[in-house]
C-alpha positions in Angstrom: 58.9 46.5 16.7 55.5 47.2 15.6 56.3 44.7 12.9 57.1 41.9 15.2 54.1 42.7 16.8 51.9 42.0 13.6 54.0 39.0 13.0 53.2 37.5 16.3 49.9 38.4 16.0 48.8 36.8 12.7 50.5 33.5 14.1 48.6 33.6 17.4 45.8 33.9 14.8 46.5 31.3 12.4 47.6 28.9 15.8 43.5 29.4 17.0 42.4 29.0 13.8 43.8 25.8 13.2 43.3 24.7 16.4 39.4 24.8 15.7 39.9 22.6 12.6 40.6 19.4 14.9 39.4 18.1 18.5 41.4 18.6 21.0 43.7 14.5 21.8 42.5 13.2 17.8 44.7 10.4 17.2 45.1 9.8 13.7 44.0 6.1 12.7 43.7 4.0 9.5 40.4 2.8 11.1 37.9 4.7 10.0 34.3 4.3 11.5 31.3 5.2 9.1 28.7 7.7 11.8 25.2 9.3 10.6 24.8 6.3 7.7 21.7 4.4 7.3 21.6 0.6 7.0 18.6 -1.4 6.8 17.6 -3.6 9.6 17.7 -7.3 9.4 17.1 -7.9 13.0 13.1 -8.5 12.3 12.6 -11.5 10.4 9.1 -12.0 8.3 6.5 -13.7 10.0 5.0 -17.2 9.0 4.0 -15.9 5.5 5.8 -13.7 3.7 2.9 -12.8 1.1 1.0 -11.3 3.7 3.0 -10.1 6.7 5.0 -7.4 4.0 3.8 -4.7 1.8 2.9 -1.2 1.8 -1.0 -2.3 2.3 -0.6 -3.2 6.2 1.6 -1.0 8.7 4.7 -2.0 10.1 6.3 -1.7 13.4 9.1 0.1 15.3 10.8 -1.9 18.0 11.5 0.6 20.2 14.2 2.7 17.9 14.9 2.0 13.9 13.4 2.1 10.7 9.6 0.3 10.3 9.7 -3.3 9.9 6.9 -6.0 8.9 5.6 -7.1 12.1 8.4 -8.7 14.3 8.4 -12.9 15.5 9.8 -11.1 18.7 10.0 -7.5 20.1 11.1 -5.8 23.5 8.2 -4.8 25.7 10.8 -2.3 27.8 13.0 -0.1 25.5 15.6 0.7 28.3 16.5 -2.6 29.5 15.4 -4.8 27.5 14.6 -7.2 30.3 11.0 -8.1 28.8 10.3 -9.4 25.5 8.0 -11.1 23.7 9.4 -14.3 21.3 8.0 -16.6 19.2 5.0 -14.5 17.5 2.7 -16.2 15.4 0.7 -13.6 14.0 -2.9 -14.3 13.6 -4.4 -11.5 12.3 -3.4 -8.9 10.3 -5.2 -5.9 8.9 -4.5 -2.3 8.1 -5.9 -1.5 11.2 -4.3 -3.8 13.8 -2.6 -7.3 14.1 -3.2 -10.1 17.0 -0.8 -13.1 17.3 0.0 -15.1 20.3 3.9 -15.6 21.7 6.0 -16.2 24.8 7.0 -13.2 27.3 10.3 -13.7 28.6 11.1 -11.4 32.1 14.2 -11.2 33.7 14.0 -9.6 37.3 16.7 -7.6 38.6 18.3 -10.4 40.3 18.8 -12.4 37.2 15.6 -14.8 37.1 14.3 -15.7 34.2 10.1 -15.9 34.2 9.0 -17.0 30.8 5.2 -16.9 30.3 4.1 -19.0 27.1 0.9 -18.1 25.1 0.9 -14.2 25.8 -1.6 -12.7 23.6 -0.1 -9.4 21.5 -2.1 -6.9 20.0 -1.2 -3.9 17.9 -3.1 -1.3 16.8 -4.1 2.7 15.8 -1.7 2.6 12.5 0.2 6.1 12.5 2.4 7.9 9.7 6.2 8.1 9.7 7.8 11.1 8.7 9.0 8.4 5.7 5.7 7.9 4.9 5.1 4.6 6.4 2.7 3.6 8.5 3.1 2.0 11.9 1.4 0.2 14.6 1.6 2.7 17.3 -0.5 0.9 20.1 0.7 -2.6 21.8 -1.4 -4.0 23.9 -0.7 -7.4 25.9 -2.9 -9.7 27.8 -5.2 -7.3 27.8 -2.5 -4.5 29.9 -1.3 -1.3 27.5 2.4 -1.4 27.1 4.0 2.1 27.4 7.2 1.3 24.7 10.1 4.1 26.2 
């Protein structure tokens, strides 16, 4: 008896051990999905020269979440809906210590309509480290108004 007790013991054991190895409904797949990777970010393309809108002499810029980028043609002025943006940036300053261009701010209201507001003047400043070692514009002003980016 005591034996059978052990016995059923060490299974009850080795049955809650194993059912901590796997969550609980895992349906095996084929598909695998890659999580916790890194891949570069293509989605902000170089401004109008290349030469001088890269390189490790003027800070970047982090639209909204992501690794730094060069500074962006576009970039989302509200990081939970993305219902305003600024598009087309010509950049026409750029300096370790800020950038100034000019683009168009597309809103869209929470009925749907679409206000787009050409000639929007974008400026970014007060350059900050990331814990990579970069450097990023961490102020964006627009027509003159701060933009809280969160």
């Amino acid at each position: 008896m005591r034996r059978l007790c052990l016995i059923s013991a060490t299974a009850a054991v080795a049955a809650v051990a194993l059912c901590a190895c796997s969550p609980p409904g895992e349906v095996a797949s084929e598909k695998k999905i890659r999580t916790a990777t890194y891949s570069p970010s293509t989605a902000w393309p170089l401004g109008p020269d290349p030469a001088t809108a890269t390189g490790k002499d003027h800070p970047g810029f982090i639209d909204c979440v992501g690794p730094a980028a060069p500074v962006p043609l576009s970039m989302s002025l509200d990081c939970t809906t993305d219902n305003d943006r600024l598009t087309a940036i010509t950049w026409l300053t750029r300096s370790p210590q800020g950038a100034t261009g000019r683009g168009t701010r597309v809103t869209v209201a929470d009925d749907g309509t679409t206000t787009t507001i050409p000639g929007v003047v974008v400026e970014l400043s007060e350059p900050i480290p990331t814990p990579g070692g970069d450097e990023v514009f961490s102020h964006v002003v627009v027509d003159g108004d701060t933009m809280w980016l969160g």
